[in-house]
C-alpha positions as CSV (number, residue, x, y, z in Angstrom):
1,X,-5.4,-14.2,2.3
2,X,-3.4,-12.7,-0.5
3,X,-0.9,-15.2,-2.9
4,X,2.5,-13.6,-2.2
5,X,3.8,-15.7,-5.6
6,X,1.2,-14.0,-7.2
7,X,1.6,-10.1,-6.0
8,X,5.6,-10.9,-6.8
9,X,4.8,-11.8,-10.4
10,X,2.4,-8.9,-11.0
11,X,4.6,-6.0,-9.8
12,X,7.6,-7.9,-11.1
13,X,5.6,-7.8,-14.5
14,X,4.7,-3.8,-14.4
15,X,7.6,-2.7,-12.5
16,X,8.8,-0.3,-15.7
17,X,5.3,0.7,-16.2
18,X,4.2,1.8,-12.3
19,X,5.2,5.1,-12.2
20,X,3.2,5.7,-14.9
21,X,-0.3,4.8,-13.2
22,X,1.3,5.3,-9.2
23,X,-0.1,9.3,-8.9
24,X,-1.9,8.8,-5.6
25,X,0.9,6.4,-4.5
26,X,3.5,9.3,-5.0
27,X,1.0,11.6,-2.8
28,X,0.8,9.4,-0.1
29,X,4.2,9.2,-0.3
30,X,4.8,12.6,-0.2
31,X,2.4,12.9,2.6
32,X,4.9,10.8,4.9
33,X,7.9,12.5,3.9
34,X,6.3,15.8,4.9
35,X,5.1,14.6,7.9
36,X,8.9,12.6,9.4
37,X,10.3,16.3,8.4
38,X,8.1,18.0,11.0
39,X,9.7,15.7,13.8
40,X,13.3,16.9,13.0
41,X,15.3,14.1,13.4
42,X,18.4,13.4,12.2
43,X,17.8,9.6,11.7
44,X,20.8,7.2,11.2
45,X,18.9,3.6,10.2
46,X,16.2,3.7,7.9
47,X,14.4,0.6,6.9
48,X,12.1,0.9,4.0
49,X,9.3,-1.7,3.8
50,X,8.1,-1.8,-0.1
51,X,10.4,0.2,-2.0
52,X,8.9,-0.3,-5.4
53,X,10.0,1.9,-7.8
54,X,12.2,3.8,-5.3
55,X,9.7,7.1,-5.5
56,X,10.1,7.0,-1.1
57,X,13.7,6.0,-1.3
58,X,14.9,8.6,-3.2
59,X,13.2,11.2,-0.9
60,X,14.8,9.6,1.9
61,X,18.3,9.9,0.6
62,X,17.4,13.5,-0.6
63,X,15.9,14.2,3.2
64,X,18.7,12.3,5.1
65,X,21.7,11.5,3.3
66,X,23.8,10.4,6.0
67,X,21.4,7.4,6.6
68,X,21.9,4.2,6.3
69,X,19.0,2.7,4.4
70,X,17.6,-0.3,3.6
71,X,15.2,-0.7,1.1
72,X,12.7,-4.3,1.0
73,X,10.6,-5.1,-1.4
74,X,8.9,-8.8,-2.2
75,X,8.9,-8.4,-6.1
76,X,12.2,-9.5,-7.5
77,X,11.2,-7.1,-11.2
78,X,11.4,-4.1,-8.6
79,X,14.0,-4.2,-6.9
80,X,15.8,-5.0,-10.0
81,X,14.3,-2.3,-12.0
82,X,15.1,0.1,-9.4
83,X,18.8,-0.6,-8.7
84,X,19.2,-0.3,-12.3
85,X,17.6,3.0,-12.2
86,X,18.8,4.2,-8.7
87,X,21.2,6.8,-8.8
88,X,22.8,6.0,-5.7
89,X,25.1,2.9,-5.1
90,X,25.5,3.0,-0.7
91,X,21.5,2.0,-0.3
92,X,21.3,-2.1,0.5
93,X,18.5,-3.3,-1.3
94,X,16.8,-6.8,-0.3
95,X,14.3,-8.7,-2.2
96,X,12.1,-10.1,0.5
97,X,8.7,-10.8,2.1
98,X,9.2,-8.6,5.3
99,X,6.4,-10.7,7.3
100,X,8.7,-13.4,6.8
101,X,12.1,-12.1,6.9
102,X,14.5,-12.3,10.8
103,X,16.2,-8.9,10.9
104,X,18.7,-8.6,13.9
105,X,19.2,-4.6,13.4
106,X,17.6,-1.7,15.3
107,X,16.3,1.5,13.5
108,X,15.7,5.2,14.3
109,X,12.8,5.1,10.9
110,X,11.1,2.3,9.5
111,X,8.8,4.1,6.7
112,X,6.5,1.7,4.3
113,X,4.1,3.2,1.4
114,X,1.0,2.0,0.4
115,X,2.1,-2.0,1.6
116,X,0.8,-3.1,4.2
117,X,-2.6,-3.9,2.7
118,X,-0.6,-6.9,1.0
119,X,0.2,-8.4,4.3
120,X,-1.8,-11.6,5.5
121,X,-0.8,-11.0,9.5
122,X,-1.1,-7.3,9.9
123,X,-1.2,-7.3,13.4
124,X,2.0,-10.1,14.1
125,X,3.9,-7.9,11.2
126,X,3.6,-4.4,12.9
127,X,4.6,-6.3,16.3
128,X,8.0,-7.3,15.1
129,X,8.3,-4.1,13.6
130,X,7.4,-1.8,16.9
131,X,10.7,-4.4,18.6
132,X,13.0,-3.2,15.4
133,X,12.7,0.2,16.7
134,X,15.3,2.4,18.2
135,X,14.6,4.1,21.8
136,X,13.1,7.3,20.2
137,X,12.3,5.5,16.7
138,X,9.4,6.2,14.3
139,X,7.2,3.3,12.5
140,X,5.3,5.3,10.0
141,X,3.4,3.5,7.4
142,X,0.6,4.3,4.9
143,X,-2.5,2.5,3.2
144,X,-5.5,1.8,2.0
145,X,-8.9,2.5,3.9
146,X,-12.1,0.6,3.9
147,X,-13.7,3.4,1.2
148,X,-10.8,2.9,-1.4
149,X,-12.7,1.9,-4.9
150,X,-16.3,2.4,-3.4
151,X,-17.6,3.0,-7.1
152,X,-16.2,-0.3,-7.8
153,X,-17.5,-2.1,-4.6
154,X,-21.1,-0.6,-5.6
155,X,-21.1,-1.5,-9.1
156,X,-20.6,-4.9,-8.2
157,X,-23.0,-5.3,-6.1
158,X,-25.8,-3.5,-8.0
159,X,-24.7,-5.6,-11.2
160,X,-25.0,-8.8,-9.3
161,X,-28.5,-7.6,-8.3
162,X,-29.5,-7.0,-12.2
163,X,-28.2,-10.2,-13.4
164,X,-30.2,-12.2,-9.6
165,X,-26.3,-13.6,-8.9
166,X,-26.7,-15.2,-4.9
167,X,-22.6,-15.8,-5.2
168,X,-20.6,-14.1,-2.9
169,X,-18.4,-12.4,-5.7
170,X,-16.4,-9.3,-4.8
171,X,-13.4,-7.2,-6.9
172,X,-10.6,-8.3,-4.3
173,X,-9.8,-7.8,-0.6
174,X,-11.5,-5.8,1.8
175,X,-9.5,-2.7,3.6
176,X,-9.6,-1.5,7.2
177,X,-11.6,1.4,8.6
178,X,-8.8,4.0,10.6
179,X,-10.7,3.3,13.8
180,X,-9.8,-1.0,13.3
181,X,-6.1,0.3,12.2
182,X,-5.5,2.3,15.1
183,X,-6.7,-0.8,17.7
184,X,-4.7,-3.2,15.5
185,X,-1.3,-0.9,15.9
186,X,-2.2,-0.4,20.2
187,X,-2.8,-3.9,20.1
188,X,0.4,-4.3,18.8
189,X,2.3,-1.6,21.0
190,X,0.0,-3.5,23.9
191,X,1.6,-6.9,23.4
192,X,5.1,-5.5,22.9
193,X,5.2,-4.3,26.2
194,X,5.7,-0.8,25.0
195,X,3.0,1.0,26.6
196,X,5.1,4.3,26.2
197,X,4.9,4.4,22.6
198,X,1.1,6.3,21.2
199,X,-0.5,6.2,18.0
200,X,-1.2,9.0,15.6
201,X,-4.1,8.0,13.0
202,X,-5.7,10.6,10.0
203,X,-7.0,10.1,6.9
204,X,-7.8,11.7,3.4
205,X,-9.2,11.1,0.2
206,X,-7.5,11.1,-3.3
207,X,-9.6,11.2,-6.4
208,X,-8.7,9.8,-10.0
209,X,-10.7,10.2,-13.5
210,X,-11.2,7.9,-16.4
211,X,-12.4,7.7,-20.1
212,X,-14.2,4.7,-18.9
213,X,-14.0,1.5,-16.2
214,X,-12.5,-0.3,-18.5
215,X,-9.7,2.5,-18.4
216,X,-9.4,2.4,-14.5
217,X,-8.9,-1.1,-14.8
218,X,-6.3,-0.7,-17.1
219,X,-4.6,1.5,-15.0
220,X,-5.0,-0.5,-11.2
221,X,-3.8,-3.8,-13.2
222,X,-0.6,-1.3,-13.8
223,X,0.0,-0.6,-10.6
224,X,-0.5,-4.8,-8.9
225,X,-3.7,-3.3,-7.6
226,X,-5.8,-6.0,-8.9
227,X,-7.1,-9.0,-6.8
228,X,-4.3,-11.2,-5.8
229,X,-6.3,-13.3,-3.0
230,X,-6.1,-16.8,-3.1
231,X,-9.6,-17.3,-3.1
232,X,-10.5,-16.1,-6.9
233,X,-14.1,-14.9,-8.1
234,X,-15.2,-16.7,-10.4
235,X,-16.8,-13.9,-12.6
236,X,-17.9,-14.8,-16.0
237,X,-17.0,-12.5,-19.0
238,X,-20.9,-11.2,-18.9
239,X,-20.4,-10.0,-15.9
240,X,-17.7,-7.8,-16.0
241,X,-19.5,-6.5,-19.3
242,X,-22.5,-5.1,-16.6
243,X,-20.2,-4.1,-13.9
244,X,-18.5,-2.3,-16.5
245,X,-21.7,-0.6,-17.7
246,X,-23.1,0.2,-14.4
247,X,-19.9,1.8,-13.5
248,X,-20.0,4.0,-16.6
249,X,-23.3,5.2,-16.5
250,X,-23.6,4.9,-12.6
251,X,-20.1,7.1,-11.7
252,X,-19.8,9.9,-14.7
253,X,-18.6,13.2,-13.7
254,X,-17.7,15.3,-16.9
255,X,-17.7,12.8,-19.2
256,X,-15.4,10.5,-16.8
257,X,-15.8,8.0,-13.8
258,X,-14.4,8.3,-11.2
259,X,-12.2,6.2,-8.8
260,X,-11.6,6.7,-5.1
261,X,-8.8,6.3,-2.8
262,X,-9.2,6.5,0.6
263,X,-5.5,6.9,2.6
264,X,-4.9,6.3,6.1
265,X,-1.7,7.4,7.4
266,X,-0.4,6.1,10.3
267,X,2.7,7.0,12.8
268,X,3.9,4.9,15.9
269,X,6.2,6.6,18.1
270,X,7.5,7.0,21.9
């Protein structure tokens, strides 16, 4: 389960900072925009799910700027950073958990990038969203896949090997395969009694380079990335000294490691 107080105060903390470290964030992003162009519609009610930084938002306004958006995120530091750096005054934003929030509205877009990994009731979430939709709506989201931060997955488990640790000690949650996605969203449309609606599932890979690990976990600390499950590790400073090492020496491409991210992109629609 992931500790909402927690994720708040961690992208609250680096909200001036995530830009920065956010490159394959912006991609995805980009990827969804590209992607809601090719369906030409003029859409009138947008509801954003995880505005951050406002990197989606802004497209949207640039994209559709007739439309009525509303931007969510949990993390009281974004939304405040981004209003103050918004250059536009007609978009409502709302500090909220959207698993927990009661909205009464219907939309023609409701667009969320890289989020929905956070949530603790994935398939109760996209539910309520699929019933916010407009006849003709799109629910498009993006996140991570199960093969995001394999290097880091491996080191751990080969350093827990060298050091003959029986713990269960992992680097944070676990992230779905497309093929669980996709039945969790049909599920959804299933039980919503929306059988008209069909998902469209793909998937890529995005690739980042580092001095070191201990630069890559600079940067994924930057961006709230770092394990906010209720359930901590308890990993000993020794520890993290070998993981560190194995990923170094394990994961060196041109004199730096590398970091995968694996996307999965994911559009609901009648």
């Amino acid at each position: 389960m992931i500790d909402k107080d927690k994720l708040k105060r961690r992208f609250s903390r680096n909200a001036k900072q995530y830009d920065q470290y956010a490159k394959v964030q912006k991609i995805m992003g980009d990827t969804l925009i590209k992607n809601i162009q090719n369906h030409e519609i003029d859409f009138k009610n947008i509801l954003e799910i995880g505005c951050g930084t406002g990197y989606v938002t802004r497209l949207l306004k640039k994209n559709f700027p007739n439309a009525k958006i509303t931007a969510v995120d949990i993390a009281p530091g974004m939304i405040e950073h981004t209003k103050a750096t918004m250059e536009f005054d007609d978009i409502l934003f709302v500090c909220g958990d959207i698993e927990e929030m009661i909205l009464n509205e219907k939309y023609d877009l409701i667009i969320s990038n890289a989020t929905f990994q956070w949530f603790n009731h994935l398939d109760e979430t996209l539910k309520k969203l699929i019933q916010l939709l407009n006849k003709s709506g799109i629910l498009c989201f993006s996140t991570f896949g199960q093969n995001t931060f394999c290097e880091l997955h491996q080191a751990f488990y080969k350093a827990k090997k060298l050091l003959k640790i029986n713990e269960d000690i992992s680097p944070g949650q676990s992230f779905l395969s497309l093929k669980a996605l996709k039945e969790i969203c049909s599920e959804a449309i299933c039980k919503s009694n929306l059988n008209d609606m069909k998902v469209i599932c793909s998937e890529g890979y995005e690739y980042e380079y580092f001095d070191c690990c201990k630069d890559f976990f600079f940067s994924i600390k930057k961006i709230g990335a770092n394990n906010s499950q209720k359930m901590r590790n308890k990993t000993t400073p020794d520890f993290i000294e070998k993981v560190m090492k194995v990923y170094d020496e394990d994961y060196a491409e041109n004199d730096k490691v590398r970091a995968t991210y694996h996307n999965l992109f994911v559009y609901i629609k009648y």
